[in-house]
C-alpha atoms as an extended CHARMM CRD file, in Angstrom:
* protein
*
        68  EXT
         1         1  UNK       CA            111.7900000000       51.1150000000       89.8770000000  PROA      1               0.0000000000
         2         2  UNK       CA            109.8720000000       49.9590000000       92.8110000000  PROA      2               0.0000000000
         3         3  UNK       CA            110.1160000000       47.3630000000       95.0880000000  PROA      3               0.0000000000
         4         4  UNK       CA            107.1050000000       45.3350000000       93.7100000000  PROA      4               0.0000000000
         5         5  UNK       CA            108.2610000000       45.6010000000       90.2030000000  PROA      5               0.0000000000
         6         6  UNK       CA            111.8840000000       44.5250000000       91.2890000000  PROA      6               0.0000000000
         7         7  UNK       CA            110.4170000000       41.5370000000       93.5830000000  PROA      7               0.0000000000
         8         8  UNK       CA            108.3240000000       40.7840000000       90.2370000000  PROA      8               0.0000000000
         9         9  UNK       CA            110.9690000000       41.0120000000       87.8440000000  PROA      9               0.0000000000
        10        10  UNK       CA            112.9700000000       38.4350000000       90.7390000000  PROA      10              0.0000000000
        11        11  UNK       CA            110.5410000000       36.3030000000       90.6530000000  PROA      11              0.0000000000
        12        12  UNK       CA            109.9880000000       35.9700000000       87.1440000000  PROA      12              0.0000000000
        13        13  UNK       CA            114.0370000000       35.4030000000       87.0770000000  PROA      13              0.0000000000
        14        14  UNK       CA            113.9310000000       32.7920000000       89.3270000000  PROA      14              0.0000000000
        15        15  UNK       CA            111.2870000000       30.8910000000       87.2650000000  PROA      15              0.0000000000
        16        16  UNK       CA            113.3630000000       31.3110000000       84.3950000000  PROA      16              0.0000000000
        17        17  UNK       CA            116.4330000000       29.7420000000       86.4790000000  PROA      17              0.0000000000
        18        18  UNK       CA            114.0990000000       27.0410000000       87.4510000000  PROA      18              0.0000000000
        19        19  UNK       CA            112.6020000000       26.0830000000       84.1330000000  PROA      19              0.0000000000
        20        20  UNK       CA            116.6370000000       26.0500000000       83.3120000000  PROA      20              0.0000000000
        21        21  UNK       CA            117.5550000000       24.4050000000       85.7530000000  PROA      21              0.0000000000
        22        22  UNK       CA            114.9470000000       21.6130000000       84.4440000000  PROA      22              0.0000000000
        23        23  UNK       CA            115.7430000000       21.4190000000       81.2610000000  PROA      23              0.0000000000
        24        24  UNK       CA            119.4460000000       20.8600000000       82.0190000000  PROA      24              0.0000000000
        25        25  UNK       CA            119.4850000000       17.0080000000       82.1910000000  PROA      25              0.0000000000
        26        26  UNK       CA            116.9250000000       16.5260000000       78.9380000000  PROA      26              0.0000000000
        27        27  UNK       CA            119.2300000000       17.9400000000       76.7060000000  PROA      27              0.0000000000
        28        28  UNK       CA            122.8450000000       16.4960000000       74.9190000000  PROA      28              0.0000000000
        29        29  UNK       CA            125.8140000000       17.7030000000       76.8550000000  PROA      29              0.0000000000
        30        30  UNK       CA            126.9840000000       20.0740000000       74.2610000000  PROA      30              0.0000000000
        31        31  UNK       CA            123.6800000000       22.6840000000       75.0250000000  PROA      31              0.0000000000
        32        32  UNK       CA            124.1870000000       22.2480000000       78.6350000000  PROA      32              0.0000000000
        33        33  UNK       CA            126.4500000000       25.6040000000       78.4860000000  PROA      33              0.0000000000
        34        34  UNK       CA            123.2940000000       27.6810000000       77.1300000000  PROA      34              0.0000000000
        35        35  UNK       CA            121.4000000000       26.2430000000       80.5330000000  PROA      35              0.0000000000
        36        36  UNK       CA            124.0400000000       27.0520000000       82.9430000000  PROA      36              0.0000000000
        37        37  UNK       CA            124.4410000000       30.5880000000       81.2000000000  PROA      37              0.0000000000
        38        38  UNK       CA            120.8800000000       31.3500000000       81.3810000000  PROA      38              0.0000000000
        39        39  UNK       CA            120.6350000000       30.3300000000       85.2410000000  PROA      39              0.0000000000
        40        40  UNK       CA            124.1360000000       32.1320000000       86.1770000000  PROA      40              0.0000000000
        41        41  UNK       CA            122.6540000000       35.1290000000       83.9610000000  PROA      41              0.0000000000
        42        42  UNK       CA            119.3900000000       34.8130000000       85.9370000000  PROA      42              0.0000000000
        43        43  UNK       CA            120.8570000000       34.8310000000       89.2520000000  PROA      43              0.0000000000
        44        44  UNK       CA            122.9420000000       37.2780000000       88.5720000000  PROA      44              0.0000000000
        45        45  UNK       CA            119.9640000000       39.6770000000       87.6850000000  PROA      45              0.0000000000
        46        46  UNK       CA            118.1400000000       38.8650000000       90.4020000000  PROA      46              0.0000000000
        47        47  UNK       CA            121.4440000000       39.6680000000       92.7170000000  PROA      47              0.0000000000
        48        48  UNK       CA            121.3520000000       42.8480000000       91.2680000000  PROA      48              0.0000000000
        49        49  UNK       CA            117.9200000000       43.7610000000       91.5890000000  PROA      49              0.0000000000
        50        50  UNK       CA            118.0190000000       43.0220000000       95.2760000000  PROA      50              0.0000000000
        51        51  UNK       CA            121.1750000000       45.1430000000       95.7590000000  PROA      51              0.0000000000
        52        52  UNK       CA            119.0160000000       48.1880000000       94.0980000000  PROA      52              0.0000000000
        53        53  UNK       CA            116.1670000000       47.8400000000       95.8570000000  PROA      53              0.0000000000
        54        54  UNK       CA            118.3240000000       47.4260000000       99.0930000000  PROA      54              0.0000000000
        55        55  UNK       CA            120.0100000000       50.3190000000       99.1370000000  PROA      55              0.0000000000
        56        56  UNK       CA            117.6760000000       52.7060000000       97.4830000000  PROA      56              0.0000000000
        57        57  UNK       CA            114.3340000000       51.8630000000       99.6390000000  PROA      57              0.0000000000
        58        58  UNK       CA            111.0670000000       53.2000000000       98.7460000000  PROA      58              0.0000000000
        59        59  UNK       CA            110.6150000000       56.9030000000       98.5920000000  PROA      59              0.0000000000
        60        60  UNK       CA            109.4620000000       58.5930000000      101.9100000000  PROA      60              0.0000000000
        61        61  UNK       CA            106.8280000000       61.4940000000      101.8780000000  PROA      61              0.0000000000
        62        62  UNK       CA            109.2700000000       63.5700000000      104.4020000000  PROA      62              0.0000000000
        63        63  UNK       CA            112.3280000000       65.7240000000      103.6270000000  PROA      63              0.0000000000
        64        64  UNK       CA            115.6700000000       64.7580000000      104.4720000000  PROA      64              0.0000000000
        65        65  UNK       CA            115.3980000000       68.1300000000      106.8350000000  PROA      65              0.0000000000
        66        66  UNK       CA            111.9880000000       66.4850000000      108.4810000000  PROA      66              0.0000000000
        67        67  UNK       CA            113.4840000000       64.0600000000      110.7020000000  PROA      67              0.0000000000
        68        68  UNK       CA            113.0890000000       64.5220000000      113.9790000000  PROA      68              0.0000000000
């Protein structure tokens, strides 16, 4: 995965944790779980996606032996 489909893929998460986050107060108190589990889901994700792309980087045309 690259970084721009990662940072897409976050920012489509996020939307989706806003558009929950939105909808919280409109609905009875009883589907307010299924809000809170898609935003803690979403965030989650998005925490994840970050630590990937993090730690991996993007892929460098140079050998690990290249360095100088």
């Amino acid at each position: 995965m690259t970084r721009r489909t990662a940072y897409g893929w976050m920012i489509l998460l996020g939307w989706g944790a806003l558009a929950a986050w939105m909808g919280f107060d409109d609905f009875h108190i009883l589907h307010q779980e299924i809000f809170v589990g898609i935003m803690l889901t979403s965030a989650l994700a998005m925490v994840i996606l970050f630590t990937i792309v993090w730690t991996r980087g993007e892929p460098t045309e140079e050998g690990p032996n290249e360095r100088g």
